[in-house]
Every structure is written in structure tokens, then in C-alpha cells.
C-alpha positions as CSV (number, residue, x, y, z in Angstrom):
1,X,-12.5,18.6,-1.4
2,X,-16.1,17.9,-2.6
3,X,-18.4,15.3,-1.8
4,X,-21.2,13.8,-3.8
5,X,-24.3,11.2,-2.9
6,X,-25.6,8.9,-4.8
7,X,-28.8,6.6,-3.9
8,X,-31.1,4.2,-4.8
9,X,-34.3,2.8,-2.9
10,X,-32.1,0.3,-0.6
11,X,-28.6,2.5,-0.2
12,X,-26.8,6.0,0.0
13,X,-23.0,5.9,-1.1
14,X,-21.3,9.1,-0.4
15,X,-17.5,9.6,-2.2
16,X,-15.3,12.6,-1.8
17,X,-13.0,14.0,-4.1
18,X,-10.1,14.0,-2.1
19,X,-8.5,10.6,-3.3
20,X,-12.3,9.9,-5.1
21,X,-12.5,7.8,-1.9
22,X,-16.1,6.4,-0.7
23,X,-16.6,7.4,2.7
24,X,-20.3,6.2,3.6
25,X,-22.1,2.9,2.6
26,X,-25.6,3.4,4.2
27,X,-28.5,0.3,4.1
28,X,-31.1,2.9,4.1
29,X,-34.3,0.4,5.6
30,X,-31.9,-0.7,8.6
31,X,-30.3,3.6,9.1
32,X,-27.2,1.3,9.2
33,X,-23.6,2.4,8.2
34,X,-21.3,-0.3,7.1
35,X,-18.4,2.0,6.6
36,X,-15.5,2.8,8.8
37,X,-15.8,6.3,9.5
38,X,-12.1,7.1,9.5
39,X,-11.8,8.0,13.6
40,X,-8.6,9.2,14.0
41,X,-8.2,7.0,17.7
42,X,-7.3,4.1,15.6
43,X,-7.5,4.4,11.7
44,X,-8.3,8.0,9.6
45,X,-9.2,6.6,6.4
46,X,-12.4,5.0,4.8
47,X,-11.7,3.0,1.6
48,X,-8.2,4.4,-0.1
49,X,-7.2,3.5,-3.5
50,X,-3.6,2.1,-3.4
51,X,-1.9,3.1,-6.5
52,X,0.3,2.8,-8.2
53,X,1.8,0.7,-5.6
54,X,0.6,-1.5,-3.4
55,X,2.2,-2.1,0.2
56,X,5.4,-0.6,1.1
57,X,9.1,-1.1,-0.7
58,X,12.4,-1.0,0.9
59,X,13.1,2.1,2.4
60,X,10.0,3.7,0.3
61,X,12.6,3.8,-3.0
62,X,12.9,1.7,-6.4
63,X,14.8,1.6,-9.2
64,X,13.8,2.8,-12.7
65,X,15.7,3.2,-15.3
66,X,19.3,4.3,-13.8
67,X,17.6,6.6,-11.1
68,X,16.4,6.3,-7.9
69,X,12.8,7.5,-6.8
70,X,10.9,7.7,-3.4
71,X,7.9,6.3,-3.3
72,X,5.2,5.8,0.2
73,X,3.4,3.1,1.7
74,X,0.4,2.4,-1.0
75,X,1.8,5.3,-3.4
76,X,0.1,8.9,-4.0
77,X,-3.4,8.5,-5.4
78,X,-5.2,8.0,-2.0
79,X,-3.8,11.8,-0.8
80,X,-4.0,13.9,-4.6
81,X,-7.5,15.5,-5.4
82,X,-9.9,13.8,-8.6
83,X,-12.0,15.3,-10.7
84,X,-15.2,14.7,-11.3
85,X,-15.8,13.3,-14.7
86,X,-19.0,12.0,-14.9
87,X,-22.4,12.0,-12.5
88,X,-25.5,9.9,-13.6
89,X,-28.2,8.8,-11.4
90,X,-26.8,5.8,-10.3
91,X,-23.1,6.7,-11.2
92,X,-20.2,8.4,-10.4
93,X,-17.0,8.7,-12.2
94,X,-13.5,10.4,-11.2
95,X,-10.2,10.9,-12.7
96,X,-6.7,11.6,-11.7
97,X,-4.0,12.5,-14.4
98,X,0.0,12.5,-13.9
99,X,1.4,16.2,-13.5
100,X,4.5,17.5,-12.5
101,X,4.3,16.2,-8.7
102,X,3.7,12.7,-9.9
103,X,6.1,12.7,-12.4
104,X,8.7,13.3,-9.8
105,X,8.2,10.0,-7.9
106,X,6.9,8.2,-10.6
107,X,8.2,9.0,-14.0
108,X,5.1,7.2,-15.7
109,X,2.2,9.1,-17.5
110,X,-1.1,8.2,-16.9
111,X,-5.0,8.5,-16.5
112,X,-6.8,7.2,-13.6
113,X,-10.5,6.7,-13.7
114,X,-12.4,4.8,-10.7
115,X,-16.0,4.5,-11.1
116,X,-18.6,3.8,-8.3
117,X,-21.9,2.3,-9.8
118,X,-25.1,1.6,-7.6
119,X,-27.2,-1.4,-8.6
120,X,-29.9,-2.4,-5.6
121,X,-27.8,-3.4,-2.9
122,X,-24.5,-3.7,-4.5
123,X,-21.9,-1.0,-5.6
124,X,-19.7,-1.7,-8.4
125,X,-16.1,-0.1,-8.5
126,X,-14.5,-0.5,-11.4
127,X,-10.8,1.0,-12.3
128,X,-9.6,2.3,-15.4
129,X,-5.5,2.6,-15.5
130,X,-4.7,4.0,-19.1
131,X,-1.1,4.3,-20.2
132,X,-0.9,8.0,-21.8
133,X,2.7,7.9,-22.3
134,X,5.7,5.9,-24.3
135,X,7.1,2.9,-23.7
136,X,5.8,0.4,-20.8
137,X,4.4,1.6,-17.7
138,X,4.4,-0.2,-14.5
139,X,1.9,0.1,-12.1
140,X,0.0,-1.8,-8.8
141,X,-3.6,-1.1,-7.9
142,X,-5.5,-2.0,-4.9
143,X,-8.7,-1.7,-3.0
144,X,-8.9,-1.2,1.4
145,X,-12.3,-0.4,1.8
146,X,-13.1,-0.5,6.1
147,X,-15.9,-2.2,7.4
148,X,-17.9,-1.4,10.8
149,X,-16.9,-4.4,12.8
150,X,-18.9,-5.0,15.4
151,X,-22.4,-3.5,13.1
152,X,-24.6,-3.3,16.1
153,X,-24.3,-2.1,19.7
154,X,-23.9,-4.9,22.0
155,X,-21.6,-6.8,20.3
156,X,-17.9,-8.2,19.6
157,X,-15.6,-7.9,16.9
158,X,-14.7,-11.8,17.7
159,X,-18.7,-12.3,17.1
160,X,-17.9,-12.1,13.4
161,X,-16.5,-14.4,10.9
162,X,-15.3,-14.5,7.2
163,X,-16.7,-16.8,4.7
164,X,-14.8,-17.7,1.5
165,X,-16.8,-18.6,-1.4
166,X,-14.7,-22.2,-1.3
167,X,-12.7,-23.8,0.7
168,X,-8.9,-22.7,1.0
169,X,-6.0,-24.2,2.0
170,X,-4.0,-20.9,2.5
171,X,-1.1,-19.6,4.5
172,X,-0.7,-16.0,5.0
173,X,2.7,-14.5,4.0
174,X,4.2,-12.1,6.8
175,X,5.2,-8.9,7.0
176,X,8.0,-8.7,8.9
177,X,7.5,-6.1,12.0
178,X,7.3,-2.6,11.8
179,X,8.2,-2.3,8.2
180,X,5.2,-3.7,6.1
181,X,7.7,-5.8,4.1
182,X,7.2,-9.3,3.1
183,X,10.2,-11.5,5.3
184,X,9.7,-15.0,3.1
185,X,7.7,-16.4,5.6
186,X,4.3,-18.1,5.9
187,X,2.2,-19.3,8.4
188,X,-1.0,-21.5,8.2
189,X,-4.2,-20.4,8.4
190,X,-7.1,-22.4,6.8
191,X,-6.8,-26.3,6.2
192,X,-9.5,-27.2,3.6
193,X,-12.0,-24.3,5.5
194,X,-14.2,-21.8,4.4
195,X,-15.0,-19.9,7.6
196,X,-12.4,-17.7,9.1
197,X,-13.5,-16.8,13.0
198,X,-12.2,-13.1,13.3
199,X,-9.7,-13.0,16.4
200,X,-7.5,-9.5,17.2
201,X,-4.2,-12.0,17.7
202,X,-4.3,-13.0,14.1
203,X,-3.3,-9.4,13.3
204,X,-0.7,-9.0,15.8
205,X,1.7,-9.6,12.7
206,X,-0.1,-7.3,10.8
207,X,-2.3,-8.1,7.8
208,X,-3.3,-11.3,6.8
209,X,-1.7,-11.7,3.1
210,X,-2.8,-14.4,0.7
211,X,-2.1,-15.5,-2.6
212,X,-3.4,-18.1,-4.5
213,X,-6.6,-18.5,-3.4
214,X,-9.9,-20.3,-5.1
215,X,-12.5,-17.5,-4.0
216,X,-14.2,-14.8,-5.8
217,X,-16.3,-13.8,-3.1
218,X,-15.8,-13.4,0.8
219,X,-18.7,-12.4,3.2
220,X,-18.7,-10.8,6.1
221,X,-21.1,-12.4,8.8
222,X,-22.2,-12.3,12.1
223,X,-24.8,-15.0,13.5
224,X,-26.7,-12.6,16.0
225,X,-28.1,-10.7,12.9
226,X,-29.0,-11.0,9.4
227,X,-26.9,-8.3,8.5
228,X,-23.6,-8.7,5.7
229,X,-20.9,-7.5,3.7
230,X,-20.4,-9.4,0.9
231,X,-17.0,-8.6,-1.7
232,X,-17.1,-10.2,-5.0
233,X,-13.1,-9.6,-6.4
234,X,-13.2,-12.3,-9.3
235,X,-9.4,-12.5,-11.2
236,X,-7.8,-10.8,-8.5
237,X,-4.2,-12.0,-7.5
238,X,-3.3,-10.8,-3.8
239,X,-6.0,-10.4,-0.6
240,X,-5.1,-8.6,2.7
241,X,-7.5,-8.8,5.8
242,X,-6.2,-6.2,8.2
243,X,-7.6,-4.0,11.4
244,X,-5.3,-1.8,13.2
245,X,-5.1,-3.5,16.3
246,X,-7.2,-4.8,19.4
247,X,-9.7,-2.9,20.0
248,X,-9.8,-1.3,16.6
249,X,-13.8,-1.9,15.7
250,X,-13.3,-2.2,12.0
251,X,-12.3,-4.5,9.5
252,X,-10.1,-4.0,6.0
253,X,-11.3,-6.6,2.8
254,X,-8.3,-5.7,0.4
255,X,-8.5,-7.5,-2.9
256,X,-5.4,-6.0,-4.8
257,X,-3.4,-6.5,-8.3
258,X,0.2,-5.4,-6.4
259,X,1.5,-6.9,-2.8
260,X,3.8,-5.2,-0.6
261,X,8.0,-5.8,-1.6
262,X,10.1,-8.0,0.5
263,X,12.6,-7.4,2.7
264,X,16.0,-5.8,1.9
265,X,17.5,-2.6,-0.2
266,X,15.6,-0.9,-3.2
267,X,15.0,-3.0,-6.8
268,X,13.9,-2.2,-10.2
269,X,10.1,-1.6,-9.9
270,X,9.9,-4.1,-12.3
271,X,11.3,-6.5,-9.8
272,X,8.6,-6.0,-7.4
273,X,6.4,-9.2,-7.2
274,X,2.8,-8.3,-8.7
275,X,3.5,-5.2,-10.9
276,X,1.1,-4.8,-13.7
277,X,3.0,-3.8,-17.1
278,X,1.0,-1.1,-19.8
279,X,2.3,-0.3,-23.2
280,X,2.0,3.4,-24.9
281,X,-2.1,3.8,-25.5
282,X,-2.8,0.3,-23.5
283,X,-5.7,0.5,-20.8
284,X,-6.1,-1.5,-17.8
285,X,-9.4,-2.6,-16.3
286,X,-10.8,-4.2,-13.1
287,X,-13.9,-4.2,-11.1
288,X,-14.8,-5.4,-7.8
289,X,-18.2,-5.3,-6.1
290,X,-20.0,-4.7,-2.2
291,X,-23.6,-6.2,-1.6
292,X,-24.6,-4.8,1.9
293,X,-27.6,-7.1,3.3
């Protein structure tokens, strides 16, 4: 595993190789990391890529084709080593390929290429699925970048609030308990709000899943400081909002194109609500964005 910098005048980004996962977000005026540091106590990841599913399936199997493959919680990419494709001064770019090991848990061929991109404040990351195979290939990708949560010393997590971009109406959709699995429930969260007070209990039922919402943007915000996290996710389909538990002094912003399957034995993968759909040659593009202020 290798790690590379990059850095402007306002920010130092740091990714490593191993899953081309970003691992420090630094506002360099302020000394200030944004980042969850992946402590082991509660959570041991930064910012993993979920692909090429998203969320966990029935028994970690699906379907494909007659056969019957085994598959983890936010598939393989997060844990296999990239390559460094590309370094310029203000950006990065990494690439994962299929090989033999992914080709036994997921018959699909494929290139992978996540870029990070600094402009002032803000880092772009931008994914690049290409289909190098025949036929259709099905795929999920997802982001689950951490957040420090409380930023300073001295203060809560339940100082800080969310702020969507518009008002939503939006219930989440559970998870049913100690599986990850949708259970075709929803409960209510925001009636015609924009602010969402952060509060451990709401994750007692783990994540907060939504679909449908109006938002491209959500901001992280705390009114004892002028400090933020702002996430800009524009055509994105599915958002989870997710810490590990209370206590946990870190928050997950999760804008994805895949959502975790529901309840019950294995399906065809192309069952599995939010699957994306390639054909031979076809490439796949999406981009979301962190300001730091």
C-alpha cells in the first residue's frame, strides 16, 4: 500500500492505494482534519468505495446466470489494491481491473477508475466504471466518506445538524436488525424540513436510507463555529447517513447509485433494486464533490 498527497493553498488530501481510499481531508489555515481517521474503537475505515455492490444481499449470495456467487457487505473494491494511473498537481487518478479473484465472485469484466481532483476548497471524485467485457454488466457504486463529528474539542456530536439544499418530505427505509437488509418498512423523518438535528437514537436502526429526495447538496453544520462539510451529489438515486453507534464521534454522508437488497433468500443480481446495467465497451460516469469551510 502507497500513499500519495496532493495540496493546494487552502487543503491537503492524502489517498492510499489500498482501495484508492482518501484517508485525510486537511483545511490547512484552521490545522483542522475533517476526516475520520479510521480508529479501530468504533469504525477502521476512512471513505471506502462500495462497488460493485452497494449494502448487503441475502446471505452475501446472488444469482447470475444459473450459478450462485458469494458476494460481501459493499462488494470487493474497498479491500483490493489500485494502481496509480495518473498524478498531476492538483490530481490523482487510480485504477482497479477484474482478475482472476474478481472474476470468481463476480463474473463481470471491468475497469475501475476513481479520480480525486482539488479545486480551492473543494475535491472532486469522479468514477469511471467501463464495461471491458461481452454482454451486459451489472454493477452498484457508492461513496461513505466519514466525517469528524464533533470538529472541535469541547463539543457534541448532537451540537451538529444537516442541512438539505431543499426541503424534504422523506422517510427513511429500514434495515431490518443485524442484517443490513431492507425489511419494507419506512419511518418518517422530515415533514417539509431542511434541517436535520443529528441525534445518536436515530441510528439505533442503523443508517438513515432515503430515496427520492429533491437535494443535490447537504451541509454539515455546527452553530458554535464557522466550520463545514458541504457534499454536492447531483443525479444521485439513494443517500445513507450512518455513525456506528453512541458515542461514535463521526459521521457517514453516503450518496450511492445501488441500495442494500431486501429481506429474504438470494435473487438474480439483476433483481436487486438500484443495479446499474453496462453493455460490451459502455462506460459509466459520476462525480460527487466535498467543500471543507
Amino acid at each position: 500500500m502507497n500513499t500519495t498527497y496532493l495540496e493546494n493553498d487552502y487543503v491537503r488530501v492524502c489517498v492510499k492505494s489500498a482501495g484508492a481510499e482518501l484517508c485525510s481531508l486537511v483545511k490547512k489555515d484552521a490545522g483542522l482534519e475533517y476526516l475520520w481517521q479510521a480508529d479501530g474503537t468504533f469504525w477502521n475505515r476512512h471513505a471506502p468505495v462500495l462497488f460493485p455492490i452497494v449494502g448487503r444481499l441475502p446471505q452475501d449470495q446472488y444469482l447470475h446466470q444459473g450459478q450462485t456467487y458469494q458476494l460481501p457487505q459493499h462488494g470487493f473494491a474497498r479491500d483490493q489494491e489500485f494502481t496509480l494511473v495518473e498524478q498531476q498537481a492538483d490530481q490523482l487518478v487510480y485504477e482497479l481491473t477484474s482478475s482472476a479473484e474478481t472474476l470468481r465472485v463476480y463474473p463481470f469484466h471491468f475497469a475501475l477508475r476513481i479520480s480525486y481532483r482539488l479545486q480551492g476548497q473543494t475535491l472532486e471524485v469522479k468514477w469511471q466504471v467501463q464495461h471491458t467485457g461481452e454482454g451486459e454488466m451489472l454493477f452498484s457504486i457508492g461513496a461513505h466518506p466519514a466525517f469528524n463529528v464533533p470538529l472541535l474539542p469541547g463539543q457534541e456530536f448532537e451540537d451538529y445538524y444537516l442541512e438539505f439544499s431543499q426541503p424534504e418530505t422523506l422517510s427513511r427505509y429500514l434495515l431490518e436488525d443485524g442484517t443490513g437488509l431492507q425489511n419494507g418498512l419506512t419511518e418518517p423523518v422530515l415533514d417539509n424540513m431542511a434541517v436535520l438535528p443529528l441525534r445518536y437514537e436515530q441510528y439505533k436502526k442503523d443508517a438513515l436510507v432515503f430515496k427520492g429526495f429533491r437535494s443535490e447538496r447537504i451541509t454539515l453544520k455546527c452553530d458554535r463555529h464557522p466550520h463545514f462539510v458541504q457534499m454536492q451529489f447531483a443525479g444521485f438515486p439513494f443517500l445513507g447517513i450512518w455513525t456506528k453507534r453512541v458515542g461514535a464521534p463521526f459521521l457517514c454522508l453516503e450518496p450511492w447509485y445501488g441500495i442494500a437488497g431486501s429481506a429474504g433468500a438470494p435473487i438474480e443480481l439483476s433483481q436487486k433494486e438500484g443495479m446499474q446495467s453496462l453493455g460490451a465497451g459502455e462506460t459509466f460516469e459520476a462525480a460527487y464533490s466535498i467543500t471543507i469551510g
